[in-house]
N, C-alpha and C positions, 0 to 999 in steps of 0.2 A: 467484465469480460464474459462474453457465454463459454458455456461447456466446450460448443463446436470449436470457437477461436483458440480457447484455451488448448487445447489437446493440438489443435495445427501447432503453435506454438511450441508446444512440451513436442512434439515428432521432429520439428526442426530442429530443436535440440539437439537431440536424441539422434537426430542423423548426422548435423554435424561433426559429434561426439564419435562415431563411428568412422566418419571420413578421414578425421583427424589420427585415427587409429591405422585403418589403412595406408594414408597417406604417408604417415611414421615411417610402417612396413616397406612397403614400394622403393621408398626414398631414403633407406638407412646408409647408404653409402654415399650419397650427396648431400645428405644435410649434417650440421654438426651439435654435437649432446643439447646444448642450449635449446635448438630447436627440437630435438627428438624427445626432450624434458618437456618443453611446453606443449608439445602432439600430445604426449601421451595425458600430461598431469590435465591439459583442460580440455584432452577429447573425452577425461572419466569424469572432469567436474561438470560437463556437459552433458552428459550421457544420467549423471546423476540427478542436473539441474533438472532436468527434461524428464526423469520417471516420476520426481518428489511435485513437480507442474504439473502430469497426469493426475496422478493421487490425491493434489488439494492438500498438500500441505501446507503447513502455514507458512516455516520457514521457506519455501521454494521458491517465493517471489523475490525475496532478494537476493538468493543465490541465483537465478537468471538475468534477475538484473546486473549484476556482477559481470558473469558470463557474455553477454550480449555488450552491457558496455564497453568493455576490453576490446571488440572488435570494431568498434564505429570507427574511431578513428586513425588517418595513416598521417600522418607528418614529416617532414624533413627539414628543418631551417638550420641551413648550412654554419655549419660552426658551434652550433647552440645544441640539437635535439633529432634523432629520428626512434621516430616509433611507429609499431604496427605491429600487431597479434592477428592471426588469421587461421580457424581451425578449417579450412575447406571449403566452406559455400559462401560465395562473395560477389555481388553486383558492386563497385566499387569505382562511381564516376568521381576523377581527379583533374584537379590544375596543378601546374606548374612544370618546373624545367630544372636540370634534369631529373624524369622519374628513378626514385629511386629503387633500389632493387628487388621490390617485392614480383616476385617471378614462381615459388614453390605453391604445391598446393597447400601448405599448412607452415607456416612462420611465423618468426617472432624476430624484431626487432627493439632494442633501449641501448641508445649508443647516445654521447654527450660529450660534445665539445668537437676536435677538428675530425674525429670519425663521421660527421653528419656533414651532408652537403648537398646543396643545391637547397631548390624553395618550391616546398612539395603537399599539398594537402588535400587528401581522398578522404571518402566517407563509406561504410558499407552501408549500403541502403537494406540487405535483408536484414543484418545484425542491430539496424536502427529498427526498422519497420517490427520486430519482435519486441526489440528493445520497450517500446510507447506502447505494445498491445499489452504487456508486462505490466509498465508503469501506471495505465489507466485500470489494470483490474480494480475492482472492490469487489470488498468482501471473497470468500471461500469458493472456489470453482468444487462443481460436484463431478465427479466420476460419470462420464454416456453409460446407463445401462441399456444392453444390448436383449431384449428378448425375443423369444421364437414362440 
């Protein structure tokens, strides 16, 4: 992956991370702990993924990959499973009926058995599209030196 990608990548992070924090704030009185836990806990592992990506560290690739996979996908198969993590930035074309209730800007959804219903399955195309830039690095990204 080049320097250039890498660093879009590591800021997308790194903003989500932030949105996710915001969106915590905004939304404290409509959303409940479960999701105020996961704004916070994966707007910091995001935020963290995203500066350890800049820097080229070594560990930082699978912590983003982590990161980003949690949010590819939304599910609901009635009866059985609904799932969906979302810290904020999300293009996320879906089939099925009925949508379930991913509506906040930053959620989290693991419910199993008759709390899941209908037959639901989205995909976040940013959180993929990072996801595969992640996946195909080699080797060590260097730091953009900026000089004057």
């Amino acid at each position: 992956m080049s320097a250039k990608v890498h660093h879009v990548v590591a800021t997308y992070e790194i903003i989500i991370g932030l949105v996710a924090f915001v969106a915590a704030a905004v939304s404290l009185a409509d959303l409940g702990w479960p999701q105020i836990t996961i704004a916070l806990v994966g707007g910091a592992v995001s935020i963290v993924a995203g500066v350890l990506l800049w820097q080229g560290r070594s560990f930082s690739r699978g912590l983003s990959l982590f990161v980003q996979a949690l949010q590819v996908p939304r599910i609901s198969i009635g009866g059985v499973v609904l799932y969906g993590v979302h810290l904020g930035a999300a293009i996320t074309p879906d089939a099925g009926f009925p949508p379930p209730p991913f509506q906040q800007a930053v959620y989290s959804y693991l419910r199993f058995g008759s709390q899941a219903s209908g037959l639901y399955v989205g995909v976040n195309v940013l959180a993929l599209a990072a996801l595969i830039l992640v996946a195909k690095r080699n080797g060590r990204a260097r730091p953009i030196r900026v000089g004057l």
